[in-house]
C-alpha positions as CSV (number, residue, x, y, z in Angstrom):
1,X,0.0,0.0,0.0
2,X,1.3,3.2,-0.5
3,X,1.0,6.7,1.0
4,X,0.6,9.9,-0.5
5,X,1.7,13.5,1.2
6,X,-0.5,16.0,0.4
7,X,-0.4,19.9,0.9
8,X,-3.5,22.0,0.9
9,X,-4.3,26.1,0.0
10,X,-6.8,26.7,1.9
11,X,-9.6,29.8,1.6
12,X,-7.2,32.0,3.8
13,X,-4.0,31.3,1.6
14,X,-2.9,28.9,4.7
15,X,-1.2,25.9,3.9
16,X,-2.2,22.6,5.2
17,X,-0.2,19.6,5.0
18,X,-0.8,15.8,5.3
19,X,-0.5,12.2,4.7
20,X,-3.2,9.3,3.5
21,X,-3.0,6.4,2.4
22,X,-6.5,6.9,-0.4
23,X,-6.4,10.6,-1.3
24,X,-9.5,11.0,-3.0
25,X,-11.5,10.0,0.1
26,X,-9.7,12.4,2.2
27,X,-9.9,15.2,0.1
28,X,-13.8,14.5,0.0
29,X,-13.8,14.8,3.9
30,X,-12.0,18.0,3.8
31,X,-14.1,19.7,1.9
32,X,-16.9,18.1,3.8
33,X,-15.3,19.5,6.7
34,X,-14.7,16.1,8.3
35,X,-10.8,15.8,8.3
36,X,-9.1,18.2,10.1
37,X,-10.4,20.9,12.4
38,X,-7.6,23.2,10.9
39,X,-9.2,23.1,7.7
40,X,-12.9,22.6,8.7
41,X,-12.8,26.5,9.2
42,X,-10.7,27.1,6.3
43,X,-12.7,26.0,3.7
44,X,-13.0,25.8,0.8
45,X,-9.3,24.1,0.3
46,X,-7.9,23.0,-3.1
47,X,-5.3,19.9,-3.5
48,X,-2.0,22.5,-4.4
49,X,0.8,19.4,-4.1
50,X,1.0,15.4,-3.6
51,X,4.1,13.5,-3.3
52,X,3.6,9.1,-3.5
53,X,6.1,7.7,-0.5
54,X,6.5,4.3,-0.1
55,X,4.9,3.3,3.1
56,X,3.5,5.2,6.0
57,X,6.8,6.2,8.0
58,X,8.3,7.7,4.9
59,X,4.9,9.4,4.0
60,X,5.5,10.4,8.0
61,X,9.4,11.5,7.8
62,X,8.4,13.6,4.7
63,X,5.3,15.2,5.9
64,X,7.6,16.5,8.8
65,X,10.3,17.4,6.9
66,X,7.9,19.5,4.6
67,X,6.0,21.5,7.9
68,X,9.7,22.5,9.3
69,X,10.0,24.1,5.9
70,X,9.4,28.0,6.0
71,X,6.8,29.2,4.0
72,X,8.5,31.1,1.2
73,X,10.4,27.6,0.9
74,X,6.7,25.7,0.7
75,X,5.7,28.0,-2.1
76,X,9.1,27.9,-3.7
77,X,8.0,24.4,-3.6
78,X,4.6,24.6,-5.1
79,X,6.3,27.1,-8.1
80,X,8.7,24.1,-9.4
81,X,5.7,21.6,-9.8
82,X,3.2,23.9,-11.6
């Protein structure tokens, strides 16, 4: 099975950032407002990134590795895969 990181924009130009192992469904319950409470009052949010890893600890190890970045360096990020 593998694992996807995921970064969200949400309606307040925030950036939210997670792992799951079945995007779709987890996007669904964002925008439902299920998923996070972070986003719940941000919403609507829009998929801005996704990165496959492996298995969950890598999915974990990169997720971590992305919210230590600042947040120029996060949208640096985004730029390069658009």
């Amino acid at each position: 099975m593998s694992w996807t990181v995921y970064m969200l924009r949400c309606r307040d130009g925030s950036l939210y950032t997670g792992i799951t192992n079945d995007l779709p469904t987890r996007l669904e319950r964002h925008r439902a407002g299920t998923a996070s409470a972070y986003t719940h009052s941000r919403r609507p949010v829009r998929l801005v990134y996704q990165e496959r890893q492996p298995d969950r600890s890598a999915a974990l190890r990169r997720e971590a590795a992305l919210r230590r970045l600042s947040r120029a360096a996060k949208l640096a990020l985004l730029r390069r895969v658009e």
